[in-house]
N, C-alpha and C positions, 0 to 999 in steps of 0.2 A: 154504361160501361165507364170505369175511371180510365181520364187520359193517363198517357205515357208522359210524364214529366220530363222524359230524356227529350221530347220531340217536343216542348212548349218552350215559349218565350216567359221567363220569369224576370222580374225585377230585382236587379243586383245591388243596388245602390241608389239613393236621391240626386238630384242635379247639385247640390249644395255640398257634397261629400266629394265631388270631384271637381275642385276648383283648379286654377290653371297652376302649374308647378308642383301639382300635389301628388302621389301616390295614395290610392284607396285599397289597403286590405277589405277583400269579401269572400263570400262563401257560398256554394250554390250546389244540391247535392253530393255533398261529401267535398267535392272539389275546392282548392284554396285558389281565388281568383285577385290579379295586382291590373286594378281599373284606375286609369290617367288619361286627361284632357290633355292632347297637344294645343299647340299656339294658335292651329288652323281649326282649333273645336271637333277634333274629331277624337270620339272616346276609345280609348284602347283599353281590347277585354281578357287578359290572358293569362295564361297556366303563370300561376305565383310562384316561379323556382327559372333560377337560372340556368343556364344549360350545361355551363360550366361545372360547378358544385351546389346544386340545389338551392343556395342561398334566396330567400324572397325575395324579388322584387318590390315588392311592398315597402321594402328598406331603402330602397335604393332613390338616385337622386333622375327626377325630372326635371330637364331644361327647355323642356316643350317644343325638341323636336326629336327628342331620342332618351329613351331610358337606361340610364346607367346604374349595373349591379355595383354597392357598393365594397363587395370582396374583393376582386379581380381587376374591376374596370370596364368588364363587357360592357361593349354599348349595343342596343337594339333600337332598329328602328320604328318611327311612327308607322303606323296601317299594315305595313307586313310582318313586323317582328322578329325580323331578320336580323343578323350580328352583322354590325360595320364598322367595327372595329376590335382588335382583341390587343391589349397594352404589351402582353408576351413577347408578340409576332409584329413589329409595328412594321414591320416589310414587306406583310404578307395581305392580297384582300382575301380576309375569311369567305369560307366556300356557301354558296348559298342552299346549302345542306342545313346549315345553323342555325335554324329558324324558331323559334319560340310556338307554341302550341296557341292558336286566338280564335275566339269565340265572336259570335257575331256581334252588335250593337245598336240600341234604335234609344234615343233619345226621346219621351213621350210622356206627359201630364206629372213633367219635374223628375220621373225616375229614367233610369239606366235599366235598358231589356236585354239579357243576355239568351245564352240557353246552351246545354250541350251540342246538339244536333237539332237545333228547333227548327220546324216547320213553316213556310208562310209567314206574316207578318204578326206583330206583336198586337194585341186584344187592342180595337176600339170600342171604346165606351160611350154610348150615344150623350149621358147625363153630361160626361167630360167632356166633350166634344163641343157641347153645346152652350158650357159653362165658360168660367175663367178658372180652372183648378189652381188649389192652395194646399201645396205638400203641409202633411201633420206631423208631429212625432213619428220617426222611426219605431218602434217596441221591438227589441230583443226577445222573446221566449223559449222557455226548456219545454219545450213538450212538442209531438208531432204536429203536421198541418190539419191534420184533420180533425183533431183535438180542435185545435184554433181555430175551424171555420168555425165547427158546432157551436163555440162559444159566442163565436160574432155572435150570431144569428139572435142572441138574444139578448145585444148590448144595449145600451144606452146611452143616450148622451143628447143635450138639448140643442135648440138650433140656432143659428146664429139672431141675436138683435133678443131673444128671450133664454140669456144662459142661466136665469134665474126662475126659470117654470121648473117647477120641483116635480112633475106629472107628464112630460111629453110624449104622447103617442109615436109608435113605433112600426114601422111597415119593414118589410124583408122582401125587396123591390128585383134581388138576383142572388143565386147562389151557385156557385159553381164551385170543382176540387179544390181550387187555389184564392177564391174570391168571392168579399159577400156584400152588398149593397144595400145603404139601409139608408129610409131619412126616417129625420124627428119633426113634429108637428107639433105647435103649442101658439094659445093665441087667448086671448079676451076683448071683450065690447068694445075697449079705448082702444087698443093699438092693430087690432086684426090678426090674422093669421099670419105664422111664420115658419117657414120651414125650409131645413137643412139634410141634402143628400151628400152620403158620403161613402165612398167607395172604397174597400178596406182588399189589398190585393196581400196577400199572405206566401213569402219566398222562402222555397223548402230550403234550409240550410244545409242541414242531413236526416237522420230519421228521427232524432230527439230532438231535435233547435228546429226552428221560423224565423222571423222578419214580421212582425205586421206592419204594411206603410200603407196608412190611411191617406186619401186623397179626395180634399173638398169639393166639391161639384163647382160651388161660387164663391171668389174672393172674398171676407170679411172688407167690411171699409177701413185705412188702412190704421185710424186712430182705434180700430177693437179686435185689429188681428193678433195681437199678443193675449187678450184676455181669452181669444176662442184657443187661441193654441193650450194656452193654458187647462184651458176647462178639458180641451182632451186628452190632454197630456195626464191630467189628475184621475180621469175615466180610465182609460188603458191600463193604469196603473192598477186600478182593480182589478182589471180585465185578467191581466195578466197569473195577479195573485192567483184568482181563481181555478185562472187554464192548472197554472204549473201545480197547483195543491192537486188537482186529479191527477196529472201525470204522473207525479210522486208515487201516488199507489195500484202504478200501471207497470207492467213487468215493461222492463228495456228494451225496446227493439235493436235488431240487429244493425249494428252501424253502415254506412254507405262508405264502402274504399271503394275511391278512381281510379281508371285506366290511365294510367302514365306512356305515355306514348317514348321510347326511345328517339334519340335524332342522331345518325352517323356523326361523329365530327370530325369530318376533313377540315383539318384548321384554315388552310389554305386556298385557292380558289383551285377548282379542278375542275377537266372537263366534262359536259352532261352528254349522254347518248339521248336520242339518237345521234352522230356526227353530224357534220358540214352546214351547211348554211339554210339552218332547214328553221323560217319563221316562227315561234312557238305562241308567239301574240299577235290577238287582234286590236287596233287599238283604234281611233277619230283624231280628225285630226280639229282640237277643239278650238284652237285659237292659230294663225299666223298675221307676222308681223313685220315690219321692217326692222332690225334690232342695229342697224349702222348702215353706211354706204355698202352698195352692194351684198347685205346680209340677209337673209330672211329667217326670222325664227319661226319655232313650229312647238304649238303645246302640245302633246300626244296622250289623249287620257285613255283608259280600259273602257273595250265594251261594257264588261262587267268584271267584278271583282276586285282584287288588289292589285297593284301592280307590283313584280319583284325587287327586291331589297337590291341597291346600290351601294357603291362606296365614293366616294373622291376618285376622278382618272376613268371611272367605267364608258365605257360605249356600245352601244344598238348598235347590228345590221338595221338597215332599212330596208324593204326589198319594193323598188317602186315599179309603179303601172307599167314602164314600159321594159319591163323584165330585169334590169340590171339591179344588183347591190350594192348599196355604200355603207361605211362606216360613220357614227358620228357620234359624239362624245356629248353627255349627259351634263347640263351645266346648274343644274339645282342643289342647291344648297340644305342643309341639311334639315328634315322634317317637311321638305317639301313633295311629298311622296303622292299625292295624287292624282298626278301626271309623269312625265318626261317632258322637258328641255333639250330641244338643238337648236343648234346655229349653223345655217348652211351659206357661204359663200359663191356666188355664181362666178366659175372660171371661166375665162374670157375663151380657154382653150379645152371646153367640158365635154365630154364624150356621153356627154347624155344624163348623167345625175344631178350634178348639182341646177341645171336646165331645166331637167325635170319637175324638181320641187320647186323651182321659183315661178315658173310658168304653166304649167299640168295639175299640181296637185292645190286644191282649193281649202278654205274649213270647211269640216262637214265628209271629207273624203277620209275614206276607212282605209289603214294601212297595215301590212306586216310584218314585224321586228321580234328579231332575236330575243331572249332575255338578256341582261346587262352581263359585258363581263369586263374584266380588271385586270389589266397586265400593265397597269400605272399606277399606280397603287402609292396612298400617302406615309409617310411616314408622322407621326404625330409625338415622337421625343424627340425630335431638334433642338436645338439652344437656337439653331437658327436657320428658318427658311427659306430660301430665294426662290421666285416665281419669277423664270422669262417666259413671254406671250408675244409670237410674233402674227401679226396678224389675227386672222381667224383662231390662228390657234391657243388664245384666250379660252377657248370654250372646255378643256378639262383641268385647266388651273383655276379658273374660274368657282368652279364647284370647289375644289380645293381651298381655295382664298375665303370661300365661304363659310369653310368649315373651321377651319382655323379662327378665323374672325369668333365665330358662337363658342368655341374655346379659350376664346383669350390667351392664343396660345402665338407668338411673336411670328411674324411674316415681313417681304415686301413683294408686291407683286409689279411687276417691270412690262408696262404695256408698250411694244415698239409698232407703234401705224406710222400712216402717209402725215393723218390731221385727226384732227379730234373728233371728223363723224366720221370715222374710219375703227374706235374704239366699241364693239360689238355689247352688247349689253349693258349700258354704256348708265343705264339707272341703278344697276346691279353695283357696277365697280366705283361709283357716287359713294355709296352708301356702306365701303370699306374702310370712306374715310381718309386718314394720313398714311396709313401705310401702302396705298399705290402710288407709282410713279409713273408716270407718260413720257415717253419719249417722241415726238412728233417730228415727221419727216426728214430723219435725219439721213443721211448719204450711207453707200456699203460701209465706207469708210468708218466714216462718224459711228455706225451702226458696231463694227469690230472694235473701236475704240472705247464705246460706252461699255462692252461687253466684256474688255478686258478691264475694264476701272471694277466693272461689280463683282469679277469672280479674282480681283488680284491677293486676296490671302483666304486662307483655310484655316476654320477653326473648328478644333473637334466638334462632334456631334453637329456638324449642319451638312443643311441638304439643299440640292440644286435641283430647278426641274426644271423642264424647257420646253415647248413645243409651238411648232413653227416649219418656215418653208428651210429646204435642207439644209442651203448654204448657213442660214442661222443656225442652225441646230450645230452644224461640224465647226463653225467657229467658237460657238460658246464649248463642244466641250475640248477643241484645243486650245482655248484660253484658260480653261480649267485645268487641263492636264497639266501646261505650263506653268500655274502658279497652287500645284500640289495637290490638286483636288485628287481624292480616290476616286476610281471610278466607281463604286459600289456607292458614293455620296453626290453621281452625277444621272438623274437621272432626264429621259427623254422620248417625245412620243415623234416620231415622222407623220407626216400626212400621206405619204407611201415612199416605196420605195425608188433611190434614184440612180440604183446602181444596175449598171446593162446585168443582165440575165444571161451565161452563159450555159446553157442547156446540153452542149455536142457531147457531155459524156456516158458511157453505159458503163453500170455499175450494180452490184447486188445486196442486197436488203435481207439480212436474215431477222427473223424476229424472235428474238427468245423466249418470250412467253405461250406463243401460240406456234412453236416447231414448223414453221414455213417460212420459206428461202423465196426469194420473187426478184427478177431483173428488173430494174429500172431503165428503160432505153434512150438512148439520144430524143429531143423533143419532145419528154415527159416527164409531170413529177415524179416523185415517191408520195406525195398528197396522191397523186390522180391514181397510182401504180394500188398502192394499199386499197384504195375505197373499191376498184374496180375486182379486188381478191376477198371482197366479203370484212374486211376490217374498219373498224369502226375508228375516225378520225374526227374529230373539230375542227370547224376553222371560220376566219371570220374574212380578213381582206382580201388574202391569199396572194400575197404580191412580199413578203417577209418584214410587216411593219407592226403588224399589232401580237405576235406572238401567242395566237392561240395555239395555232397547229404543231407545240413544240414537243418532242419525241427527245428521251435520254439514249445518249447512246454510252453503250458498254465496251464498244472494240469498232475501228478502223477510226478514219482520219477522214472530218467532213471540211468538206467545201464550203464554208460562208459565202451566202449572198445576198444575207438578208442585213437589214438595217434597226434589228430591234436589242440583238445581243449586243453589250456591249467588249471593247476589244477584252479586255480581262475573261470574259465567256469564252468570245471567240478563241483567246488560246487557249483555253481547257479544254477542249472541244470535248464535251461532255454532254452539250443539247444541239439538236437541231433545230431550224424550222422548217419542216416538212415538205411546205409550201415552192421555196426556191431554191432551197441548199440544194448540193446534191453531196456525192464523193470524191476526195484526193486519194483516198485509196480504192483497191477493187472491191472492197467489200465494207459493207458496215452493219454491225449487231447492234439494232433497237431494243428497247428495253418497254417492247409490246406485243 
């Protein structure tokens, strides 16, 4: 029975063809495939067209942690393929709907194994396995595969140390749909027998094109590896002649078109169903650390699979052992995708989490987290960007500072601790160089007055971001406000919210898309009021600091209580968050 080519591992490319910085056009059943090495060697295998306007990938520039279409800008990340950034929207983190189409990849005897939906792992070769394999000549061919196995089968070609026996014996050691195995034997009285196995694996390009990529069993020595290359290279070349003269007088077979997979594009980040705080990954916990005084960081890799695309500012739920959930911001920099990064501070006054993780949770413990979401989101057209980091809250400028940094694109990053092992990741912000600055132990005082020296003028196109304990936070941005800053150019994460929570109102919730009216009562959200009537909500802190759970509103007058909109929001009053706000007026129309 011939296999299903949809379900095998075929070789897409040689290891030589995908060096690092490079972009590799290929092709594998019909399908146009744009194959690149990131920095960390991990081969990425995927639909060659951008999601934007088709345009290939193939063209486009690798920086070896992220492939940028050269049309647009779009950036995609390593291992998941995800858009992290769009140059359009630079206010906005693209939605992780935006994902690029990626095939799988095994690295194995010099070539690249792809497949559409392949099966299992990619063909070992006992002869290879056993050897030191030496990739041959790539060959191109116009004729089907099966054309080209028939032909192997009856090739030739001498073995290494006798490329001048004009007579070597020829054995057909394996043949299979896509692959044909053959050595050559030749030998006399003086020098002995010698013989060469060589393993010719043949990738269906579409129905008239192949690939033959021949694969030596055992290294030439390495003063006669250009002559063996050479001898097969000059073989093939007849090889070939001959396939394609038959195929010439073979009718056409009918061409292979691919299935092009649509991808919604919400440009934007938008909520995922199901709602609320509902774990969607498993992940180990493969590495913790000390990362500063009082800090512990934690590497978080996938059981299995890829982990979801991130941007600059995103953050996991955690959901730990002993039932509560935290927030924490993703501090990896860019192509570093085959984990997550936190940094978790143990608070002297901890109700259980951050205590958790520094004492409870070990490496080697399995944990559950949200996928990443982004309500910090970077801007990357500034003339110019200011990063304050107060404390712990280094950890989502940080990824920030990183990314800028691999863009060459102008930053400073303003670290305010006690002392110098107080500065959290502290090898990371080394290795940004001159654009950090440290500020160490300085007074509230002293702390307001550095604060007002860095935000005292404004100049178009820059951007403020801040994140830190509150009192920080509200003084940078009234020292901003005070020397011009817009608020739309100030932006800021809290580590929750510090504003008393007045709850005593009852107030009603219509919702205009789904024609139901619902009371909100004293000592409850409209978070808790919605989910409890069947409506599907998000949310991450639930305390009004990280802005997932925000709802547009269409008509009445909301009550801010939360700490994520800024004041220019709060008087539009145009979003909610869910979570805390409630009503100033008796009623208010959601726009859900």
């Amino acid at each position: 029975m011939t296999a299903d080519p949809f379900t095998m591992w075929h070789p897409v490319a040689s290891a030589h063809d995908v060096p690092y910085r490079h972009v590799h056009q290929a092709q594998l059943l019909g399908r146009e495939l744009a194959v690149w090495r990131a920095d960390d060697d991990y081969v990425n295998v995927w639909e060659n067209r951008c999601l934007h306007r088709g345009v290939r990938l193939s063209i486009g520039s690798n920086d070896g942690t992220e492939l940028r279409c050269q049309y647009h800008g779009w950036r995609y990340a390593n291992r998941s393929a995800g858009c992290t950034y769009i140059p359009a929207h630079p206010a906005d983190a693209p939605a992780r709907t935006i994902c690029n189409r990626t095939f799988g990849s095994v690295e194995r005897y010099g070539l690249i194994w792809s497949g559409e939906s392949p099966v299992g792992d990619p063909p070992t070769v006992d002869v290879l396995e056993a050897g030191t394999p030496f990739g041959l000549r790539n060959l191109p061919v116009n004729a089907p595969v099966s054309l080209a196995v028939r032909h192997l089968q009856s090739h030739r070609f001498a073995p290494c140390g006798r490329l001048d026996a004009e007579a070597p014996s020829m054995t057909v050691d394996g043949v299979s749909d896509y692959s044909v195995t053959l050595t050559a034997r030749a030998g006399d009285s003086q020098s002995g027998d010698s013989q060469s196995t060589v393993v010719f694996f043949v990738q269906p390009v579409d129905s008239a094109r192949c690939v033959i990529r021949g694969v030596l069993a055992d290294a030439p020595p390495a003063g006669e590896q250009l002559a063996v290359w050479r001898h097969h290279s000059t073989e093939l070349d007849q090889l070939r002649t001959a396939i394609e003269a038959e195929a010439a007088s073979m009718p056409a077979p009918e061409p292979m078109v691919p299935v092009l997979q649509q991808v919604p594009l919400h440009l934007a980040e938008v909520p995922d169903a199901p709602a609320g705080r509902q774990p969607a990954l498993r992940v180990q916990v493969q590495r913790k650390w000390g990362a500063a005084a009082g800090v512990a960081a934690f590497e978080l890799a996938p059981l299995e699979g890829v982990l979801p695309t991130f941007q600059p500012g995103a953050h996991i739920d955690v959901h730990l052992p002993n039932g509560l959930v935290r927030q924490y911001s993703i501090t990896n920099g860019p192509g570093e995708s085959a984990s997550y990064r936190i940094g978790v501070k143990l608070e002297p006054d901890s109700s259980g989490g951050s205590s958790c993780l520094h004492e409870t949770v070990r490496e080697g413990d399995v944990l559950a987290i949200s996928e990443p979401r982004n309500n910090f989101p970077l801007r990357r057209d500034s003339t110019r960007t200011v990063l304050m980091a107060g404390g712990i809250g280094i950890t989502p400028l940080l990824a920030m500072a990183q990314a800028l940094d691999r863009m060459s694109l102008p930053f400073e990053l303003h670290c305010f601790v006690q002392s110098a092992e107080h500065v959290a990741f502290a090898e990371v912000v080394d290795g940004l160089g001159g654009s950090v600055v440290r500020h160490l132990g300085l007074s509230p005082d002293e702390t307001v007055a550095e604060i007002r020296r860095l935000a005292a003028s404004y100049e178009s196109f820059s951007n403020l971001y801040v994140c830190g304990p509150g009192p920080m936070l509200e003084a940078v941005r009234r020292e901003a406000s005070s020397a011009g800053w817009p608020d739309d150019a100030v932006h800021f994460e809290y580590f929750k919210n510090t504003n008393e929570i007045d709850d005593s109102s009852t107030f009603e919730v219509a919702l205009a898309r789904s024609a139901m009216t619902v009371t909100v009562p004293a000592g409850a959200t409209i978070l808790e009021v919605l989910r409890g009537h069947g409506v599907i909500m998000p949310s991450s802190c639930e305390q009004g600091a990280c802005g997932t759970c925000v709802a547009t509103v269409l008509e009445g007058e909301p009550d801010h209580q939360d700490v994520y909109l800024n004041d220019s929001e709060h008087r539009a009053g145009d979003r909610i968050m869910t979570c805390v706000s409630r009503a100033a007026s008796d009623r208010l129309v959601l726009d859900l």
